[in-house]
C-alpha positions as CSV (number, residue, x, y, z in Angstrom):
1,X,-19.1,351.1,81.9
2,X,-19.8,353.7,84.3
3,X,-18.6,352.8,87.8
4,X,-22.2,354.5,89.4
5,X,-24.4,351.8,87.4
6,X,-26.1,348.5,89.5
7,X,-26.1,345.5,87.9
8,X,-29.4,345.9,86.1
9,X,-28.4,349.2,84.5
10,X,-25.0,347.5,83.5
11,X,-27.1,344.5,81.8
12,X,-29.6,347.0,80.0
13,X,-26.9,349.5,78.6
14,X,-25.0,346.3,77.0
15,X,-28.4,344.8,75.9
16,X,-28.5,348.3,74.4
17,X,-25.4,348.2,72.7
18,X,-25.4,344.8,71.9
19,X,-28.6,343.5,71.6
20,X,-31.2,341.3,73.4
21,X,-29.1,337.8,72.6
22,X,-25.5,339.2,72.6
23,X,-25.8,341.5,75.4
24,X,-27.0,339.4,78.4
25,X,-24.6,336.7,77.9
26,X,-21.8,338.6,77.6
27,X,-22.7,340.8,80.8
28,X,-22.8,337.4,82.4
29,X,-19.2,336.7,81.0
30,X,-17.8,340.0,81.9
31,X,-18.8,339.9,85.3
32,X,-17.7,336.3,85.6
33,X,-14.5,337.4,84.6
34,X,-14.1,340.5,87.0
35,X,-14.6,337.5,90.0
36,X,-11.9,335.3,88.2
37,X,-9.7,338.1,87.7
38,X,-10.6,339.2,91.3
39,X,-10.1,336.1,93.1
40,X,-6.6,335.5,91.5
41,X,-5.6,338.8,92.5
42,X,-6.2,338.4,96.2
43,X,-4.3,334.8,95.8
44,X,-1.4,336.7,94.7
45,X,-1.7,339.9,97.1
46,X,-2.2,337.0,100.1
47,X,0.0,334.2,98.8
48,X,2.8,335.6,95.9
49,X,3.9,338.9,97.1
50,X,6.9,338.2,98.9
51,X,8.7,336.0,102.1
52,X,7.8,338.3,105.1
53,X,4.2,338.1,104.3
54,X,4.1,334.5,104.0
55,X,5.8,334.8,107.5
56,X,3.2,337.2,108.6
57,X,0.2,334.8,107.4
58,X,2.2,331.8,109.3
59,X,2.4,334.0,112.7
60,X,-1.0,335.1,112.6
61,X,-2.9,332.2,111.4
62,X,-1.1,328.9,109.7
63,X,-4.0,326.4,109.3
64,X,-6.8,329.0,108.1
65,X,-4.4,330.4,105.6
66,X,-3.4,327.0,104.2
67,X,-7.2,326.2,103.7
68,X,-7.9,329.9,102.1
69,X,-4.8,329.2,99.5
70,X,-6.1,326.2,99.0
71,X,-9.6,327.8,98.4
72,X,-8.7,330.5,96.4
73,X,-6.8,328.1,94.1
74,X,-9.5,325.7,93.2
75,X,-11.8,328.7,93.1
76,X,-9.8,330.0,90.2
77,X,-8.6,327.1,88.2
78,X,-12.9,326.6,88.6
79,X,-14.0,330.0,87.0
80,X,-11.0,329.6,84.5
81,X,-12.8,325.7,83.1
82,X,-16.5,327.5,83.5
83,X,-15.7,330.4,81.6
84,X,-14.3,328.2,78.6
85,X,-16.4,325.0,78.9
86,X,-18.8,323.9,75.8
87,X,-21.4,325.8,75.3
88,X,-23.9,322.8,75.9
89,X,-23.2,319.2,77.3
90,X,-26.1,316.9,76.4
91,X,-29.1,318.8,77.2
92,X,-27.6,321.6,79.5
93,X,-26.7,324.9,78.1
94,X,-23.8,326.3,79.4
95,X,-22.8,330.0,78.8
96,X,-19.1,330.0,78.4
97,X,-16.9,332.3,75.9
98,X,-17.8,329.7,73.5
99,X,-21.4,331.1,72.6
100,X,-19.9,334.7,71.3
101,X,-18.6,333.4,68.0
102,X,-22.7,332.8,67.0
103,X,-23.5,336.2,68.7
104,X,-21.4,338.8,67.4
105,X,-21.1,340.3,64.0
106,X,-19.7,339.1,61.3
107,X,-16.4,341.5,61.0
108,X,-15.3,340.9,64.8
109,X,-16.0,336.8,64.6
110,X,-12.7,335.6,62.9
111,X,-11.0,337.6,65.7
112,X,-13.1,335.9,68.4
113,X,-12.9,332.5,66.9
114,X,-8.3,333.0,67.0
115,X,-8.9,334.5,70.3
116,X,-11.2,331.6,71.8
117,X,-8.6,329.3,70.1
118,X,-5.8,330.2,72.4
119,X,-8.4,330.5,75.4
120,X,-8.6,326.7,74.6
121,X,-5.1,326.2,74.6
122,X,-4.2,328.1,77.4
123,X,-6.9,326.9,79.8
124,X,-6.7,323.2,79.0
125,X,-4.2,322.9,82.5
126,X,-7.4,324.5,84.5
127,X,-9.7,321.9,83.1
128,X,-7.2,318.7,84.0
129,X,-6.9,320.0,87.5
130,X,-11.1,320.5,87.0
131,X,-11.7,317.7,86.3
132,X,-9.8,315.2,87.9
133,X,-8.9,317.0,91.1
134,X,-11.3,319.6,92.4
135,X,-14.8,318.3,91.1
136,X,-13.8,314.7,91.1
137,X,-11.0,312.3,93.0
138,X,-9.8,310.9,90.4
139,X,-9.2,307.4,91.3
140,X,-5.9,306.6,89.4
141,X,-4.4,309.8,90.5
142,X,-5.5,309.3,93.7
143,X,-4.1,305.7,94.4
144,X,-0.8,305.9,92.1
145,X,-2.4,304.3,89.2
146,X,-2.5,307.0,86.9
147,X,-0.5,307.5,84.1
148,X,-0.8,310.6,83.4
149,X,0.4,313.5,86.0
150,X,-2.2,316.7,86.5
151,X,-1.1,319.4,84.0
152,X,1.6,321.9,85.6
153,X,-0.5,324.8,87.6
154,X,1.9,327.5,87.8
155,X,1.5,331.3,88.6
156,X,2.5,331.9,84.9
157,X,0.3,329.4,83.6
158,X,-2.9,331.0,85.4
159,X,-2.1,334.6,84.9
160,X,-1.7,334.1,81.3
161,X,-4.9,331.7,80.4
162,X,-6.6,334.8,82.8
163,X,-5.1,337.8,80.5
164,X,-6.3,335.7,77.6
165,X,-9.8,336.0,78.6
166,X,-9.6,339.4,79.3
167,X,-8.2,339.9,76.0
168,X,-11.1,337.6,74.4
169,X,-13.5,339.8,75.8
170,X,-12.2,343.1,75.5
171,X,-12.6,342.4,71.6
172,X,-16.5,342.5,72.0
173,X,-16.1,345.5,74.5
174,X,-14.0,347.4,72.4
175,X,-15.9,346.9,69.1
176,X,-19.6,347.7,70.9
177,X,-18.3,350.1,73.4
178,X,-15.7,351.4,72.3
179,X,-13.5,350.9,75.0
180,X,-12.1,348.5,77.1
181,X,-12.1,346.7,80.8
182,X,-9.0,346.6,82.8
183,X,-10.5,343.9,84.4
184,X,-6.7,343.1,86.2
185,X,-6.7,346.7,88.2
186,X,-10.7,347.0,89.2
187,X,-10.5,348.2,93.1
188,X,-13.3,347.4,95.5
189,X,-13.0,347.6,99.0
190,X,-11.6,345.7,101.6
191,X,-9.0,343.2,99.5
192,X,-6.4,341.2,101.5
193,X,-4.3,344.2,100.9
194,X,-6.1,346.0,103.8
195,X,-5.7,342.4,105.8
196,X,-2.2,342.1,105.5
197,X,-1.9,345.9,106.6
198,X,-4.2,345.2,109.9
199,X,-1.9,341.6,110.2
200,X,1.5,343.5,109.7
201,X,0.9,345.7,112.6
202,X,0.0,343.7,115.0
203,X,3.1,341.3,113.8
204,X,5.2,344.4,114.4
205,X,3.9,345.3,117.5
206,X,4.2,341.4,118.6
207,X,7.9,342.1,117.3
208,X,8.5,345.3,119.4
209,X,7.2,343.8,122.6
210,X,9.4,340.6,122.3
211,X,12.5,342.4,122.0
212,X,11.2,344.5,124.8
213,X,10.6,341.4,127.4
214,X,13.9,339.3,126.4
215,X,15.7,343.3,127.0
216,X,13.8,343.6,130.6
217,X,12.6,346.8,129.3
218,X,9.0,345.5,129.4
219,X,6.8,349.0,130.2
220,X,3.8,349.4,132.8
221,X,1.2,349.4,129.7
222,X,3.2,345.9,128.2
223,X,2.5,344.7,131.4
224,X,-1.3,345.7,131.2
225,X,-1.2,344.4,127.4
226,X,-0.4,340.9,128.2
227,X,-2.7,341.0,131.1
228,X,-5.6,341.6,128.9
229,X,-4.7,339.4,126.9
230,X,-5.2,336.2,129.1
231,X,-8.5,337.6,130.4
């Protein structure tokens, strides 16, 4: 889609494409899916890049970070059980990647309906921690009475079920658009990347001056630095 459209002339060109049933619901999916893919990608840039940013996050800010991993996580193992719920439980309607199979024509279903399979499959961890964890404190699990363990959460785990759904819905993109989303590599501005830059600095900086003061090197503008600082 083009990158100049606002979110109402995204809707309208895929109602255009795709019709008045197909077309809303699956601009509501896609853009569901850019967050999910989005919010995973700022756990990793923040969280599963490597050591010294950990070390960087733990200098700057321990306690906050903790609660934004923890945030991030749940908010992605959330989106990842939305997107792939039932379509309906009891009177609510849900819209989930479940309702495409009815929508789309009859030549791309079979693909959708293998495709939503292993969605299933490779969500069902994101729906255990769902369910028993983040919407609900389980009581068993809670209070060592549980027999059954949450389903392993790994990196792996969650960048795959995520690469499955962009997969699922590149199918519809690609047979009504002919083209696709790289819905892992969309850019927007001000991502944790340009945090950790701001952080690193002023780590390094932090870095510079202590070797300066344990030296006795400490310069007339350190001085005025630290100074500030206290005020």
């Amino acid at each position: 889609m083009g990158t100049n459209l606002n979110c109402d002339e995204v809707e309208r060109k895929y109602v255009d494409l795709m019709g008045c049933e197909l077309g809303p619901v699956y601009n509501c999916l896609q853009a569901e899916c850019t967050l999910l893919n989005s919010t995973w990608r700022q756990f990793i840039e923040l969280f599963a890049t490597n050591a010294e940013r950990i070390e960087v996050l733990k200098w700057s800010a321990e306690y906050f970070f903790h609660v934004v991993r923890d945030v991030f996580l749940d908010s992605t193992l959330l989106r990842l059980s939305r997107i792939t719920d039932l379509p309906s439980m009891g009177k609510k309607q849900n819209v989930t990647l479940a309702l495409l199979p009815s929508l789309v024509d009859d030549v791309l279903r079979p693909q959708i309906d293998a495709a939503l399979i292993q969605v299933q499959e490779s969500t069902t961890f994101a729906r255990d921690w769902r369910n028993r964890h983040i919407a609900h404190q389980d009581f068993g699990l809670t209070f060592g009475d549980s027999a059954s363990p949450l389903a392993t959460a790994t990196r792996k785990n969650v960048t795959d079920a995520i690469a499955d759904v962009n997969s699922l819905l590149n199918l519809v993109e690609s047979h009504y658009v002919k083209g696709t989303i790289a819905f892992e590599r969309l850019i927007a501005r001000g991502q944790a990347d340009d945090l950790i830059q701001v952080l690193n600095e002023e780590f390094q900086r932090e870095q510079e001056f202590m070797a300066r003061l344990n030296s006795d090197t400490l310069s007339t503008a350190d001085l005025n630095r630290k100074f500030r600082d206290r005020i």
